[in-house]
C-alpha positions as CSV (number, residue, x, y, z in Angstrom):
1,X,5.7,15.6,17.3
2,X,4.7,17.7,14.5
3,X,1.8,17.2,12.5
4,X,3.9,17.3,9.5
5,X,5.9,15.0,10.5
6,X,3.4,12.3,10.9
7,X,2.1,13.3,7.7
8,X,5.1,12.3,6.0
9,X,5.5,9.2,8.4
10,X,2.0,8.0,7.1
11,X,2.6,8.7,3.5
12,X,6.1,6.5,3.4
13,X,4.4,4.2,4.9
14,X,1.8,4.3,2.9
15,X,4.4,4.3,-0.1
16,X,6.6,1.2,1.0
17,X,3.3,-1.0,1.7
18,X,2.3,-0.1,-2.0
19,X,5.6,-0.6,-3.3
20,X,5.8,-4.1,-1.5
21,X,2.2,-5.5,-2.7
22,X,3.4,-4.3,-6.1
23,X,6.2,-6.5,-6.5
24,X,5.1,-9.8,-4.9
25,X,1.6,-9.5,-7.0
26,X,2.6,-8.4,-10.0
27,X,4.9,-11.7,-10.5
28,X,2.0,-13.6,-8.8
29,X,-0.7,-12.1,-11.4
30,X,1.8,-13.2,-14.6
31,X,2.1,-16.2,-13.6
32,X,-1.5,-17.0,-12.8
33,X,-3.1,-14.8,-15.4
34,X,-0.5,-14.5,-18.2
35,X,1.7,-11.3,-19.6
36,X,-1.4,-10.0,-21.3
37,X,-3.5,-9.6,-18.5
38,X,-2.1,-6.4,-17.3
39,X,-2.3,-4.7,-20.7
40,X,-6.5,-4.5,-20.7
41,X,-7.2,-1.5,-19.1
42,X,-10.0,-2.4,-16.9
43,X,-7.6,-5.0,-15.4
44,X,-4.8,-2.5,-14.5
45,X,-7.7,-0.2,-12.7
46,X,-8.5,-3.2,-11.0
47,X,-5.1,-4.3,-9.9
48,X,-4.1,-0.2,-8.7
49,X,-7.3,-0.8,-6.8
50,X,-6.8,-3.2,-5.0
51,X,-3.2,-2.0,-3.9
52,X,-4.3,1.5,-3.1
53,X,-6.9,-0.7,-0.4
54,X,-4.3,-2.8,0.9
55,X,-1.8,0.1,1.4
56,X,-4.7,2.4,3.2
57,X,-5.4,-0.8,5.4
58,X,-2.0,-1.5,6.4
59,X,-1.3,2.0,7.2
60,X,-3.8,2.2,8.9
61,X,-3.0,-0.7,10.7
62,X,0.6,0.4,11.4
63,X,0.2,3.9,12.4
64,X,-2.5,2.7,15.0
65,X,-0.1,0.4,16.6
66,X,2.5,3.3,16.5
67,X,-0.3,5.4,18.6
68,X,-1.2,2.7,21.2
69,X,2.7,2.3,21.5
70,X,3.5,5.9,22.0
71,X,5.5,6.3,19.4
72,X,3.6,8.8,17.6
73,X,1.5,11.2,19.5
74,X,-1.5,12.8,17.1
């Protein structure tokens, strides 16, 4: 496979995990927190934080178990 291509495999991947943790915790962190929370700044670093680490894990994760598979070849 080309390298490109599992370039852009890891990046959607890396985008759809993002997107995903975005929408169930952003409704979980109003509810819990309140409306305001995400309007401080320091809290909004946090929060991008901790989705940008979840994303790089999962990817991680998933584009392993596509290796050991042999679905992707790299």
């Amino acid at each position: 496979m080309n390298k490109i291509w599992i370039i852009i495999i890891g990046i959607a991947i890396f985008l759809i995990i993002n997107l995903l943790y975005y929408k169930s915790m952003k409704g979980y962190v109003k509810e819990s927190f309140g409306k305001k929370w995400l309007n401080i700044w320091g809290n909004k670093v946090w929060f991008w934080q901790s989705s940008i680490f979840v994303s790089t894990g999962g990817t991680v994760l998933i584009m392993y178990l596509l290796k050991l598979s042999n679905v992707l070849t790299f």
